[in-house]
C-alpha positions, 0 to 999 in steps of 0.5 A: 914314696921313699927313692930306692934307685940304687947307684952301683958306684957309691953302693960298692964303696959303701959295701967294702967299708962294710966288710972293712968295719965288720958291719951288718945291717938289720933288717926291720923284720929283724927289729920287729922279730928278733927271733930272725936274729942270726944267733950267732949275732946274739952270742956276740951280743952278751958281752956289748954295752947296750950305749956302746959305740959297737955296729953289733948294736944295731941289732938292738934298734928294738922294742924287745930288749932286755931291760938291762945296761949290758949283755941283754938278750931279747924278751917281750916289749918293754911297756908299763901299764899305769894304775889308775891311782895315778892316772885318776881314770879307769881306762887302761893307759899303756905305755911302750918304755924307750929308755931300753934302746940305744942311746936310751930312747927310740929316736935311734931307729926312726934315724936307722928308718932314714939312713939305712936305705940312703946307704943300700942303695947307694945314695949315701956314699959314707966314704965321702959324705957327711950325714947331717941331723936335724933335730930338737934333741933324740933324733940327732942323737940317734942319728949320730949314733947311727951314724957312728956304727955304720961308719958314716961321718955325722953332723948333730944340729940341735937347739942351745936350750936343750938339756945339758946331757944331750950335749955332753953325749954327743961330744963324743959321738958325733963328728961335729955339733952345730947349736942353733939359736933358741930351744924346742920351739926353735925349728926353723933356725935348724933348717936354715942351718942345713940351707946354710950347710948345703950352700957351704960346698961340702958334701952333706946329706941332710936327714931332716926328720920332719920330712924323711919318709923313713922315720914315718915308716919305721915307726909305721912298720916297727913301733906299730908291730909292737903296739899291736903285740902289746894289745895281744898280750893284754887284751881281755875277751871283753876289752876295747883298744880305743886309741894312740895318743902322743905327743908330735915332734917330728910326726914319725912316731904317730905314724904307728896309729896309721898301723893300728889304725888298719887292724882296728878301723874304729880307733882313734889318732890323738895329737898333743902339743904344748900349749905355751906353742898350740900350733896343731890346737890353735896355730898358735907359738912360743916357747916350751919346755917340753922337750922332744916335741918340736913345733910352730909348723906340721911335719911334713910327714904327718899324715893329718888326715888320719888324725881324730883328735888334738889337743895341748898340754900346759907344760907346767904340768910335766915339769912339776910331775917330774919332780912328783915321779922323781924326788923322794918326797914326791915319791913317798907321797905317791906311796900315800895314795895307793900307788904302789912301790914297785910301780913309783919305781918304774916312774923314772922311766918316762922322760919329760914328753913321756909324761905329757903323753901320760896326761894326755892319754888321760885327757883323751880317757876322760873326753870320751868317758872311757871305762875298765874294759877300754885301752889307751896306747902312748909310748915313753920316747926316753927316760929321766936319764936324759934331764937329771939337770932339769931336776937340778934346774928346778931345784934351784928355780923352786926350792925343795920338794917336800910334801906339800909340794907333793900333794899339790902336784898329784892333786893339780896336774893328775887328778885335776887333769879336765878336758880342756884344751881338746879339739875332736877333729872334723874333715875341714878342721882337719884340712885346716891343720893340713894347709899349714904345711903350705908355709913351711914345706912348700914356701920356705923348703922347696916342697912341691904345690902337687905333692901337698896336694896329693898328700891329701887328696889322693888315696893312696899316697900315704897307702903306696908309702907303707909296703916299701919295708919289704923293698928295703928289707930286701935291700938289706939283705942284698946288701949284707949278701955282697959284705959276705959276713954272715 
């Protein structure tokens, strides 16, 4: 359960910097629905940046954003549908687009997910305290960004080895970035940074997004609402929605298969992972360079009970295709073979995860020889505005991307792509993945023996944890009331 104990003294200081910075917080019902937008919130909107460093933004911690850099409105949720020349498979692979957020990937609400209750209820005092963000890359963003727009001093702590724009981004951003040895695989010298943090004597809150309950429930209560209303858009009368399959860093975003799940008893929850690091797979490690996913332990938030599948992706294969998706002569070629303009167009919208999403959804197409009339779900966590340095990286790494380059990328890493390295997960294997939490969370992070257990043996735990979003809505509300300005 998330801790909604409310502390008056802190909430009233939290509630007069509110009113002093013009601040106003959403509600998740609003990021599920923005016709519960107030409207005159939307007027002030058309003349806001979606990246800019304005509390109004907010209000688009949504999948409903007009795909556009400034003054959009809202629409339906943004997502592409990929055609089966690219994907080689005659499933129906689906992808909801975060590039449309703030900050331009997703990762900017699971922080809100965290943050927004610490502040309603008083836990987080932003007249005194400092917010430290943990993270592997997007997260840190958002949660800076958050952090920024309701007037709360943050720490962005992330890896050296990640991608040259995330820090650019964030010196501007956050109060202060903190870079930890090593790269995406690099986990636990993040938290042995915030261990280090919290023994300094400074007033930090670290929001650890491998085991804040409020990532796993935004994702569960917002992204699960959008998936559902993509499946709603798109389903024929003779269509079939299999499954969610994605790529795990935090475990917050695959808690929207737990929704899905609920409204479609049969489907199934696929987890991907690198296979240079198959800790899920093979408890296994190393180094990647698929960035986002971070790895050589289980989230605590990661409900693996409920999970059917897992299964590693060889991150050659979503460096080279980015080059595939991205360089002119990669996009020609693609051309080539039936895909067609419009759609390579699109391309530049899935980051470096995005892509292995992709293939992973193939994978889990092609091990249970889905058709026509099946729908595979995934989502894009950013674009390739976060690595345009990776492509110049590769450049040099690799040369020119020319046609042959091309034809062997499309003909290696999409229609090569087999079911090897997938594991269809039985209860003992399932426990096995699960135990592996013990190391991290319970020797090294003060977890407690009871609370791993109960994760899962006890029924209700993850059930007890999913309703709490009308309790926080009804916080926000609260809290917005007391500001005074709507």
């Amino acid at each position: 359960m998330i801790n909604l104990t409310t502390y008056e003294e802190s909430l009233k200081r939290a509630v007069n910097q509110a009113r002093e910075r013009n601040i106003i917080i959403p509600t998740f019902k609003q990021m599920q629905d923005p016709n519960l937008i107030p409207a005159r919130i939307k007027e002030q909107l058309s003349g806001v940046g979606l990246w800019d460093l304005n509390p109004l933004n907010l209000f688009r911690i949504s999948w409903h954003n007009d795909p556009v850099p400034n003054g959009g409105g809202y629409g339906g949720v943004n997502f592409l549908e990929f055609p089966s020349e690219l994907t080689g498979v005659d499933a129906r692979i689906i992808t909801l687009v975060g590039k449309w957020f703030p900050t331009g990937a997703h990762k900017v609400g699971a922080a809100f997910g965290c943050l927004a209750p610490r502040l309603v209820t008083g836990q987080f005092d932003p007249t005194t305290q400092k917010a430290a963000w943990p993270s592997t890359g997007n997260y840190c963003r958002g949660g800076a960004y958050d952090s920024n727009l309701l007037a709360c001093e943050s720490i962005a702590i992330l890896p050296e080895g990640m991608s040259q724009e995330r820090f650019d981004w964030l010196a501007s951003v956050a109060g202060e970035v903190i870079k930890t040895p090593g790269s995406e695989s690099n986990v636990k010298e993040i938290f042995d940074k915030c261990w280090e943090l919290m023994a300094s004597g400074e007033d930090i809150v670290i929001f650890n997004q491998f085991d804040e309950f409020g990532n796993y429930l935004w994702h569960y209560s917002v992204t699960g609402n959008a998936l559902m209303e993509v499946l709603e858009h798109v389903m024929g009368p003779n269509d079939n929605y299999r499954g969610v399959v994605l790529t795990t860093g935090s475990a917050g975003t695959i808690g929207c298969g737990d929704y899905l799940k609920q409204q479609f008893p049969g489907s199934k929850i696929a987890a991907s992972e690198a296979l240079q690091c198959p800790t899920l797979l093979n408890n296994g490690f190393g180094a990647h360079r698929i960035e986002g996913i971070g790895d050589k332990h289980v989230p605590w938030i990661h409900n693996v009970k409920n999970t059917d599948m897992v299964m590693a992706i060889d991150d050659d294969a979503p460096m080279g295709l980015i080059r595939l998706f991205n360089e002119p002569a990669g996009q020609e070629y693609l051309v080539s073979q039936g895909v067609s303009p419009e759609f390579v167009e699109k391309l530049p919208l899935l980051g470096i995860s995005g892509v292995a999403n992709m293939l992973s959804s193939m994978k889990f197409a092609k091990y249970y020889e889905l058709g026509s009339e099946d729908i595979v779900l995934t989502i894009a966590t950013d674009s390739m505005e976060m690595y345009q340095s990776r492509i110049l990286e590769l450049r040099e790494e690799e040369g020119q991307f020319g046609p042959l380059d091309a034809a062997g990328a499309y003909h290696r890493f999409l229609m090569g792509t087999s079911t090897d390295y997938v594991e269809e997960l039985s209860y003992y294997d399932r426990k096995r993945i699960h135990n592996l939490k013990y190391y991290t969370w319970v020797e090294q992070q003060g977890k407690s023996y009871d609370e791993i257990q109960a994760q899962w043996y006890d029924p209700n735990y993850w059930i007890d944890i999913q309703p709490q979003t009308e309790q926080i809505n009804e916080l926000i509300d609260a809290f917005n009331d007391r500001v005074g300005l709507l």
